[in-house]
TORTIDREN-913526 format. One record per atom (N, C-alpha, C): residue in one letter; chain; atom name; x, z, y. Coordinates in pm, 1 decimal. Each point is the difference from the previous one (the first is absolute). Layout:
// TORTIDREN-913526
PT   r   c    a       east         up      north
PT   A   A   CA          X          Z          Y
...
//
This chain:
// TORTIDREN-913526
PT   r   c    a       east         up      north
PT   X   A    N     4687.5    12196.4     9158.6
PT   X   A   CA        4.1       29.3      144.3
PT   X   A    C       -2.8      151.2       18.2
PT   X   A    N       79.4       60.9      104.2
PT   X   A   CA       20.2      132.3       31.1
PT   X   A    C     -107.3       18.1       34.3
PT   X   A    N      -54.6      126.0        1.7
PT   X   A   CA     -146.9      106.0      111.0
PT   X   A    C       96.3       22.0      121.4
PT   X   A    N      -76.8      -38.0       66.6
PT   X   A   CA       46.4       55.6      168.7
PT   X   A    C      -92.9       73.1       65.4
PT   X   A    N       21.6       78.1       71.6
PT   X   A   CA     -129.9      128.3       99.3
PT   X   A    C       57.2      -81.7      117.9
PT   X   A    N     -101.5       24.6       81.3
PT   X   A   CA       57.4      -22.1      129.0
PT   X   A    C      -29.3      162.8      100.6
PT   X   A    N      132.4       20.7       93.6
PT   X   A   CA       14.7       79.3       75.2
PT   X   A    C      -85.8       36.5       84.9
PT   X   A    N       -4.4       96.9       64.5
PT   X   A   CA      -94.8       23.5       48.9
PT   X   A    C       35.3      -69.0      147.0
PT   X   A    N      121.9      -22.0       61.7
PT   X   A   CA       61.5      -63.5      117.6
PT   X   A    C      -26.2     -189.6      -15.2
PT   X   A    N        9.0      -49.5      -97.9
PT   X   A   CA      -56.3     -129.0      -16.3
PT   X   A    C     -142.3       10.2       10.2
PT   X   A    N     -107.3       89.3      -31.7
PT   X   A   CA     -168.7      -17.8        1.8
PT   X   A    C       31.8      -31.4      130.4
PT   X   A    N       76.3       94.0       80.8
PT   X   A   CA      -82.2       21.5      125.6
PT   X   A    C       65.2     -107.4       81.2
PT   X   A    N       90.1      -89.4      -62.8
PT   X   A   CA       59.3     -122.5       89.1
PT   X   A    C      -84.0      -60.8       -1.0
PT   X   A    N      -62.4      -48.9     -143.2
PT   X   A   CA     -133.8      -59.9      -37.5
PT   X   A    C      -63.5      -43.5       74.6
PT   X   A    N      -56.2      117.7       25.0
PT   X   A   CA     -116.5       28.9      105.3
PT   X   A    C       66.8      -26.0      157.5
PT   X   A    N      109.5       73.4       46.1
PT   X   A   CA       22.4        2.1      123.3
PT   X   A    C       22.4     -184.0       60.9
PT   X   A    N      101.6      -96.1     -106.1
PT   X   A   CA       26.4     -113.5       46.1
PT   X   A    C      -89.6     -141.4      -76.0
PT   X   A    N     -103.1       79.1      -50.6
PT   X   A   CA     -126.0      -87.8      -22.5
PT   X   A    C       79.1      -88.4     -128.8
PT   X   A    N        5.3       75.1      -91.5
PT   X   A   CA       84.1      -74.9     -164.7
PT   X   A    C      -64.3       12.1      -62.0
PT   X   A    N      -91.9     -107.3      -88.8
PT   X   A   CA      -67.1       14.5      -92.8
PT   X   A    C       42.2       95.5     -124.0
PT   X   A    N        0.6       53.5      -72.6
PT   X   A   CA       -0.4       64.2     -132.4
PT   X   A    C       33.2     -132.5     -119.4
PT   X   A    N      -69.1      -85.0       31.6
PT   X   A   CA      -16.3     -124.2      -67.9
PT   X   A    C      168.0      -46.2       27.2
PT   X   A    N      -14.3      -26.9       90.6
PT   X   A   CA      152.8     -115.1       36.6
PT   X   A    C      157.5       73.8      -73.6
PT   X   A    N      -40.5      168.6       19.5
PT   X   A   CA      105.8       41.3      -36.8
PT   X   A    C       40.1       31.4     -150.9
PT   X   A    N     -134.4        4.4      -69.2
PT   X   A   CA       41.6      -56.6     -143.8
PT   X   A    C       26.8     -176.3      -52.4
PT   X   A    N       -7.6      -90.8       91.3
PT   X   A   CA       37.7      -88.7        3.4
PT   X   A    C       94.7      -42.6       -1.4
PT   X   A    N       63.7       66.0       97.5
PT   X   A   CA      175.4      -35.5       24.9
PT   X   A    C       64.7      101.0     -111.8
PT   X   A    N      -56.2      119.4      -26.3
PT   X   A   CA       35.8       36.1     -171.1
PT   X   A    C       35.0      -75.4     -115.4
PT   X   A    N     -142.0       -8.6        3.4
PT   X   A   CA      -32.1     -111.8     -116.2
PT   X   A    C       78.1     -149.7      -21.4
PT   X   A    N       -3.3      -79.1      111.9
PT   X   A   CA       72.1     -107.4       16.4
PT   X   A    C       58.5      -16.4      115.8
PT   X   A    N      150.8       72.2       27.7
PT   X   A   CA       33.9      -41.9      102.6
PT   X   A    C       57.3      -77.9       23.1
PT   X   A    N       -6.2      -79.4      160.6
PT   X   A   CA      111.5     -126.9      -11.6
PT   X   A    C      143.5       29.5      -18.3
PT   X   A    N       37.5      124.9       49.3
PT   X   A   CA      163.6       72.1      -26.0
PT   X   A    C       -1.6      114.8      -30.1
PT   X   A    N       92.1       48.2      -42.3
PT   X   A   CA        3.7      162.3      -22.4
PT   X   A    C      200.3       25.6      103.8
PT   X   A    N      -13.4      114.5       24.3
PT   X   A   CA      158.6       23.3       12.0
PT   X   A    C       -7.7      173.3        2.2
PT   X   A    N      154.7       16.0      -57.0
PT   X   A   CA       11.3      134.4       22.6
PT   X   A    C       61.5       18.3      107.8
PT   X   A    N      -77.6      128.8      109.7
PT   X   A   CA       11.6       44.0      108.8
PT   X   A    C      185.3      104.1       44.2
PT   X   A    N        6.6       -8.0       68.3
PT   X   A   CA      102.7      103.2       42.7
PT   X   A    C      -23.2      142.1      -42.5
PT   X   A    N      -97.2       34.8      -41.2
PT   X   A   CA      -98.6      125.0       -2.2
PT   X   A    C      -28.2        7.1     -147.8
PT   X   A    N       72.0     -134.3      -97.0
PT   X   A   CA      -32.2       24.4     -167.4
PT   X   A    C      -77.4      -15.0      -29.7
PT   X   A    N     -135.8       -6.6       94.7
PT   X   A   CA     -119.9      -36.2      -31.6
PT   X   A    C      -27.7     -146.2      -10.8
PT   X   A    N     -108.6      -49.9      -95.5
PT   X   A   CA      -60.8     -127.8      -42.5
PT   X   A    C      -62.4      -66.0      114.7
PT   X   A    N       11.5     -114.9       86.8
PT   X   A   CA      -90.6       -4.4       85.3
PT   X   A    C      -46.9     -170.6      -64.5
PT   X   A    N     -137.5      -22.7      -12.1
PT   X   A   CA      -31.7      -88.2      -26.0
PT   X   A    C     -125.7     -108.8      164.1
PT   X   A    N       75.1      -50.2      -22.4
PT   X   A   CA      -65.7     -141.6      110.3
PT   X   A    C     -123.8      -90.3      -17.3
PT   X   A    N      -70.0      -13.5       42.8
PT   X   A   CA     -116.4     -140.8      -16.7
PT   X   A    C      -33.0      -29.7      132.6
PT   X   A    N       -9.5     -125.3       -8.2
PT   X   A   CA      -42.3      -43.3      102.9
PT   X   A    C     -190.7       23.4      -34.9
PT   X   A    N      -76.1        6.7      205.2
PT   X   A   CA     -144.8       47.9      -75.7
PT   X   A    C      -41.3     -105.1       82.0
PT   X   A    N      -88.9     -120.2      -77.8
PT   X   A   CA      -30.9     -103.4       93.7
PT   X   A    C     -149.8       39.5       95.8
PT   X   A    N      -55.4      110.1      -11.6
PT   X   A   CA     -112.0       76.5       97.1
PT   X   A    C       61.4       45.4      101.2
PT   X   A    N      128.5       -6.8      -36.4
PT   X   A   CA       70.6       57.7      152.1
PT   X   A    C       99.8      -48.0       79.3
PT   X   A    N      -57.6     -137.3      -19.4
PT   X   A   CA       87.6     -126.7       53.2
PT   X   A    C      143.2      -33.9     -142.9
PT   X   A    N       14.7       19.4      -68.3
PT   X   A   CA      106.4       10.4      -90.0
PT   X   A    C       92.8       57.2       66.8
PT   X   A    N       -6.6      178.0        8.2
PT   X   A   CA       50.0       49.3      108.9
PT   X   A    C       84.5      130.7     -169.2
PT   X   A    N      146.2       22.3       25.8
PT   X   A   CA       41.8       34.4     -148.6
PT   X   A    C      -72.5      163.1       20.1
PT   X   A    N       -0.8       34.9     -140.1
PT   X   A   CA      -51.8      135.8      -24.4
PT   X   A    C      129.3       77.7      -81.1
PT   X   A    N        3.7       91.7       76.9
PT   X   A   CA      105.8       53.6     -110.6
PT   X   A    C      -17.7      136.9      -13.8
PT   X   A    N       16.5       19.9     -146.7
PT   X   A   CA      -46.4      121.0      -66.4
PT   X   A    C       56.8       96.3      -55.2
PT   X   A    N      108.0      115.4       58.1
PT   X   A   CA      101.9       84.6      -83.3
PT   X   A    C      -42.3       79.3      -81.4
PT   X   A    N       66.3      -20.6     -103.0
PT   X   A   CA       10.3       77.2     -124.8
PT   X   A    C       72.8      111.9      -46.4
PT   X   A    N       -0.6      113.0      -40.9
PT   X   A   CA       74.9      104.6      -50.2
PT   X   A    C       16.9      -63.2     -156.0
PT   X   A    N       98.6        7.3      -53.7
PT   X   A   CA      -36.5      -76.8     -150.5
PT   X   A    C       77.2       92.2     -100.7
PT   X   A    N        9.0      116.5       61.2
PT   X   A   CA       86.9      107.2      -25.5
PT   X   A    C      -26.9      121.8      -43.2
PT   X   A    N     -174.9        8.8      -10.5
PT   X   A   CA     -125.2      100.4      -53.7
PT   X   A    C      -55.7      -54.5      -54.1
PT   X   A    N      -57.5       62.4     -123.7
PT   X   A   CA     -118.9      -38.0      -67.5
PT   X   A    C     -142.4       92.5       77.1
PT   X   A    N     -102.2     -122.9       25.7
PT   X   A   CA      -52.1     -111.4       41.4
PT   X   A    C      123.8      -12.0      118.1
PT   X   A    N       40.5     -179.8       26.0
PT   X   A   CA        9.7      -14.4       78.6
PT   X   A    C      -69.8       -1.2      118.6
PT   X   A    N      108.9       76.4       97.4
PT   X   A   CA     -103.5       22.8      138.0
PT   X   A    C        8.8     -123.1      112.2
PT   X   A    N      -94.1      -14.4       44.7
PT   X   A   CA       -1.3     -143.8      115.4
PT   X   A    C       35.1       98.6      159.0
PT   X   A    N       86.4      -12.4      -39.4
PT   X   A   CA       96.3       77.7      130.5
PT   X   A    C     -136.8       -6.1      172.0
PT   X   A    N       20.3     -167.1       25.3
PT   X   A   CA       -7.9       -1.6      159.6
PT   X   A    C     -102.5     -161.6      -60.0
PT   X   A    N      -27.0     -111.3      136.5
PT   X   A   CA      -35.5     -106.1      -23.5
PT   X   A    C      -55.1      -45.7      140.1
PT   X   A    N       53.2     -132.6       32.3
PT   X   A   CA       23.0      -38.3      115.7
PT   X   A    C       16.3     -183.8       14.5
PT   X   A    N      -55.4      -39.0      113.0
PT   X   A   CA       48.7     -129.1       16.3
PT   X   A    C      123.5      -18.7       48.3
PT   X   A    N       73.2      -88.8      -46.3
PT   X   A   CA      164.2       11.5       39.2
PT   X   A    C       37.6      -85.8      134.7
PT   X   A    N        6.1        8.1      106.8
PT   X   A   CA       25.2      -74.2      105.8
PT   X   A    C      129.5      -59.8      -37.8
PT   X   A    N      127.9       40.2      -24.0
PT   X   A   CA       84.6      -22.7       23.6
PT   X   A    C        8.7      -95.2     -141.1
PT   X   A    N      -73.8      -62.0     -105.5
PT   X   A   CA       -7.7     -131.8      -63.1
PT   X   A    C     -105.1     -105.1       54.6
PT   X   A    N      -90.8       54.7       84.5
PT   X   A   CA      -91.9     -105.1       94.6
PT   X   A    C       78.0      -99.3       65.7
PT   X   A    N       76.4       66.8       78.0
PT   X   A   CA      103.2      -43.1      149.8
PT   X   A    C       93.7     -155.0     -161.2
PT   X   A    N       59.6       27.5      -95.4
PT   X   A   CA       77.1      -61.8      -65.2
PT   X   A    C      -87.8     -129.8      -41.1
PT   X   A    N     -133.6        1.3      -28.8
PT   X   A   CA      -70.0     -144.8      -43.0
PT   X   A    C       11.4      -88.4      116.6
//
């Protein structure tokens, strides 16, 4: 498994949209999807069942050593699709 840092713009999503630290090595670790972004970047998916099974998605730079965890966010626009 790669080392990843996380950005200093993902801590503070973290914090700002109430994201565990936990959940987002989760959807790392085992995500339900991965896809590559328009942006080249890795974005990996989990659904987080603490948050209604609401998807998490997590961009990746995969393009530096440590990979950097770009951004991290709940995805509305795969909510609306279940």
């Amino acid at each position: 498994m790669p080392e990843f840092e996380i950005s200093s713009h993902a801590k503070d999503m973290l914090t700002e949209r109430k994201i565990f630290e936990e959940w987002l090595w989760r959807a790392i670790d085992a995500p339900d999807r991965t896809e590559t972004g328009a942006d080249n970047n890795m974005h990996y998916i989990k659904a987080i069942a603490e948050r209604d099974n609401r998807f998490l998605r997590v961009v990746v730079n995969s393009h530096v050593e440590p990979y950097r965890i770009v951004t991290v966010f709940f995805d509305r626009r795969l909510r609306r699709k279940k």
